[in-house]
Rosetta silent file (secondary structure, phi, psi, omega in degrees, C-alpha in Angstrom):
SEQUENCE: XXXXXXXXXXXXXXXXXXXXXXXXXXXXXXXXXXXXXXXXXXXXXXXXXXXXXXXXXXXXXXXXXXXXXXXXXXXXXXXXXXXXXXXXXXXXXXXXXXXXXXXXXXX
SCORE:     score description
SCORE:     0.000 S_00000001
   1 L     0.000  145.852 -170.379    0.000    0.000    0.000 S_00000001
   2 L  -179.878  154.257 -136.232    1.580    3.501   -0.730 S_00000001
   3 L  -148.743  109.507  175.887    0.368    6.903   -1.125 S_00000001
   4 E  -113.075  174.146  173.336    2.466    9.339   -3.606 S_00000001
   5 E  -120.374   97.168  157.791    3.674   12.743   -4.431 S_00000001
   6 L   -68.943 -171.931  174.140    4.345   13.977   -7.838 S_00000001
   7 L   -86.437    9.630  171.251    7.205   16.311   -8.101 S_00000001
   8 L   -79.252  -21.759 -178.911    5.501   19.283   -8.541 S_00000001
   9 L   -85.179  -59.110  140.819    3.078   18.754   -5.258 S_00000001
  10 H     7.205  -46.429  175.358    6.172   17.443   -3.464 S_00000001
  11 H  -105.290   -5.773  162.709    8.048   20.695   -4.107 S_00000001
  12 H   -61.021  -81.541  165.316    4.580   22.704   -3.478 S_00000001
  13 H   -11.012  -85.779  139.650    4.055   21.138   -0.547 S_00000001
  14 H     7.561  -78.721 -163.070    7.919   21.684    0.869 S_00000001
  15 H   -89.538   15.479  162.594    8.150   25.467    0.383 S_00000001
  16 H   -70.114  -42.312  167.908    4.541   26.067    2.054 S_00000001
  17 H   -54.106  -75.394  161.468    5.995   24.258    5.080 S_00000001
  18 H    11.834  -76.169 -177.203    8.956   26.485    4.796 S_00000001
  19 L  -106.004   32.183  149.065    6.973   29.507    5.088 S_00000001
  20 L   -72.265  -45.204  164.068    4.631   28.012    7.624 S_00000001
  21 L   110.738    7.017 -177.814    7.924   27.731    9.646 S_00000001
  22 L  -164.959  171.046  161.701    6.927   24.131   11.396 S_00000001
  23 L   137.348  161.680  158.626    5.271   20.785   10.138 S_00000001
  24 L  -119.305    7.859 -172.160    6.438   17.707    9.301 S_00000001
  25 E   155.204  172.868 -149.793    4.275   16.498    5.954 S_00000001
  26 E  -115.861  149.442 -160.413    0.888   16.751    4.935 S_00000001
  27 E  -124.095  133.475 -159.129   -1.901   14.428    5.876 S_00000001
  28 E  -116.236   97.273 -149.071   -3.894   13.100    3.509 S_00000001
  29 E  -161.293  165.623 -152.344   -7.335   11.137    4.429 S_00000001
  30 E  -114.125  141.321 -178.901  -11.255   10.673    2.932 S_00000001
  31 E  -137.517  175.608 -169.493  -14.697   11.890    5.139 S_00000001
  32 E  -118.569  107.296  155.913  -18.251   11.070    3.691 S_00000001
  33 L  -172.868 -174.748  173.963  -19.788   13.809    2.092 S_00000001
  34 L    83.082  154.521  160.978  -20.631   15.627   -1.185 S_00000001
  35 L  -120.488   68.323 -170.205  -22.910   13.775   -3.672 S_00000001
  36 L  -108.381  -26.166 -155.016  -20.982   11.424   -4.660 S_00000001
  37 L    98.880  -78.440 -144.553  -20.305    9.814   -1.201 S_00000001
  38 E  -137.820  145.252 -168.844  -16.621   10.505   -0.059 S_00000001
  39 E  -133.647  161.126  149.276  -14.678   14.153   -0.400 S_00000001
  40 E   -54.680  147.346  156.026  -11.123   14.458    0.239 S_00000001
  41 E  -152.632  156.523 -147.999   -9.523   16.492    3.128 S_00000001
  42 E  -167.270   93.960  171.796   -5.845   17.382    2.910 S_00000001
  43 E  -128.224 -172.759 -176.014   -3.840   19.114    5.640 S_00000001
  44 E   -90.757  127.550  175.540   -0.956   20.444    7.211 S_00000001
  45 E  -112.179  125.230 -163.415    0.833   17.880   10.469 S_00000001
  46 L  -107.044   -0.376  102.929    2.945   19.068   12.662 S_00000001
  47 L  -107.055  147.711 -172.137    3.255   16.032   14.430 S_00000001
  48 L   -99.080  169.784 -156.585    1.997   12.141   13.813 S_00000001
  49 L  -109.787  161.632 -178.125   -0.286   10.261   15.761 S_00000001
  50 L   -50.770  -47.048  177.156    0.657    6.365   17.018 S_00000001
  51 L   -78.276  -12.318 -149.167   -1.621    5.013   14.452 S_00000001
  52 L   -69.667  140.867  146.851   -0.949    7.138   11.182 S_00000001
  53 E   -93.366  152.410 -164.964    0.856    5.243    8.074 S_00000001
  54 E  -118.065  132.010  136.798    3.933    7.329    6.976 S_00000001
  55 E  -129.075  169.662 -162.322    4.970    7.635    3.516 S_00000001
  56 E  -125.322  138.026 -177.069    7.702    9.522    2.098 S_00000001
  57 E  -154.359  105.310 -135.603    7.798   11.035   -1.386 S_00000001
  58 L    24.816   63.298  178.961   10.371   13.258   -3.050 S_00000001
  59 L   102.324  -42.519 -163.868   11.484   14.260    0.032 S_00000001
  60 E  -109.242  132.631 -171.927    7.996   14.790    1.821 S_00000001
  61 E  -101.511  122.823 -163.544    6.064   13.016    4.079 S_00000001
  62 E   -94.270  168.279 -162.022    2.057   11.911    3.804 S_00000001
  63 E  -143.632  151.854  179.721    0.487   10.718    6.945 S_00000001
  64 E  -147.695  130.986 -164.545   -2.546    8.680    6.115 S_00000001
  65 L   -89.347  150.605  177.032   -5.178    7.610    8.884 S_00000001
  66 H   -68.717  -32.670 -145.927   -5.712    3.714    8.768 S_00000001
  67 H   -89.299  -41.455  164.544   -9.415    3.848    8.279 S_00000001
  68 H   -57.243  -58.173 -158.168   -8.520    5.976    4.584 S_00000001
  69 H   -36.066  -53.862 -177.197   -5.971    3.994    3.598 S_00000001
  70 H   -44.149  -46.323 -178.887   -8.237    1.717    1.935 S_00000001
  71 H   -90.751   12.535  158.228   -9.711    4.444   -0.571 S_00000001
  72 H  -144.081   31.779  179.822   -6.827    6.149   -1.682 S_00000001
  73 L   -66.095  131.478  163.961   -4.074    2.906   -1.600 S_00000001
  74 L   115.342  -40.640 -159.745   -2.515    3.786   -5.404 S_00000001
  75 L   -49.728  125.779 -178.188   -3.390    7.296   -5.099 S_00000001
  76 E  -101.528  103.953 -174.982   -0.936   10.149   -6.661 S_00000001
  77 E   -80.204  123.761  164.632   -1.694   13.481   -5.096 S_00000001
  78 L  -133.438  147.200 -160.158   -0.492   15.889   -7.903 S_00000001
  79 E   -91.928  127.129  178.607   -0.060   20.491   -8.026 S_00000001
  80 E  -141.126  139.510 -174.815   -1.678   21.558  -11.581 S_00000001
  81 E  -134.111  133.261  174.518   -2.114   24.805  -12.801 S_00000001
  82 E  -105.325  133.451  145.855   -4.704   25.225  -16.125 S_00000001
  83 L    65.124 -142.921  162.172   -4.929   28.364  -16.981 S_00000001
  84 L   -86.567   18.666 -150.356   -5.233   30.710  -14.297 S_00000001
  85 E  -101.987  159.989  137.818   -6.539   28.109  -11.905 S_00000001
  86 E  -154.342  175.493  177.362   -4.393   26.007  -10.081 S_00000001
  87 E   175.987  178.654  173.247   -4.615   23.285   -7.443 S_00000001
  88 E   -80.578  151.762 -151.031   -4.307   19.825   -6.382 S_00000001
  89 L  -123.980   60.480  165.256   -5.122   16.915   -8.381 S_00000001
  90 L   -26.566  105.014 -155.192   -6.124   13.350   -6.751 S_00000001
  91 E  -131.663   68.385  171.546   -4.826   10.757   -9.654 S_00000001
  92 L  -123.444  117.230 -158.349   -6.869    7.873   -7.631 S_00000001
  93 L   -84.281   49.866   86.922   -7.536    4.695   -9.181 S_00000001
  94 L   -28.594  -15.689 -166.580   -9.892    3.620   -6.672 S_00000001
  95 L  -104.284  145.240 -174.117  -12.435    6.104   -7.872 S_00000001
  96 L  -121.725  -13.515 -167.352  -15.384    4.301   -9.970 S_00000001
  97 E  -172.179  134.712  177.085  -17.544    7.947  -10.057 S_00000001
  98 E  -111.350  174.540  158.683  -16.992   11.374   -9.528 S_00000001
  99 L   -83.384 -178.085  170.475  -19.705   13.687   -9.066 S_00000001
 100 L   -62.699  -50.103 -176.100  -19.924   17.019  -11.943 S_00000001
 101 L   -58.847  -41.299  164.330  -18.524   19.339   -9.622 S_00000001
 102 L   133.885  -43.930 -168.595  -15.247   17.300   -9.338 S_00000001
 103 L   -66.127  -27.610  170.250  -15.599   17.078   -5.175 S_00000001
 104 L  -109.593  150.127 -167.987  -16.951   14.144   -4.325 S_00000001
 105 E  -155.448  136.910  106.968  -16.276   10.383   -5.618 S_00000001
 106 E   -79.861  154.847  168.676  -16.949    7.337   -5.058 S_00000001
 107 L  -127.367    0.000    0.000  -15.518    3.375   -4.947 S_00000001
């Protein structure tokens, strides 16, 4: 099971901690909403909890809750900018349906 970074979120990621000034890696985990069933949520950890899986990816480390881990094993979190938009990009092949708006999925 493993949890990624490309290297554009990886160095995104990096200098926010920077100028947050503390953290140690970004935690990455799934809640039930939206209507689709399941939404992302994606923060900053300044320390990990006993239970968390740790992975490390160019450098950075994702903390994953056990209870997610199932729905986003595979999953490449990647930083995309279209146009003037830009943001992060779940690349998880676990997902069988997104909703239109883009926020919610199911698997």
């Amino acid at each position: 099971m493993a949890v990624t970074l490309s290297e554009n979120a990886a160095k995104h990621v990096s200098n926010f901690i920077s100028r947050r000034g503390k953290g140690v890696g970004i935690r990455l985990g799934v809640k039930t909403s939206g209507c689709s069933g399941m939404a992302y949520k994606l923060e900053f950890v300044d320390e990990t909890q006993g239970e968390d899986m740790v992975f490390e990816s160019h450098g950075v480390k994702i903390i994953v809750d056990p209870k997610s881990l199932p729905y986003l094993d595979g999953t490449e979190l990647d930083f995309v900018r279209e146009g003037l938009n830009e943001g992060f990009k779940f690349n998880n092949p676990n997902v069988k349906d997104q909703c239109g708006c883009g926020e919610s999925f199911n698997v």
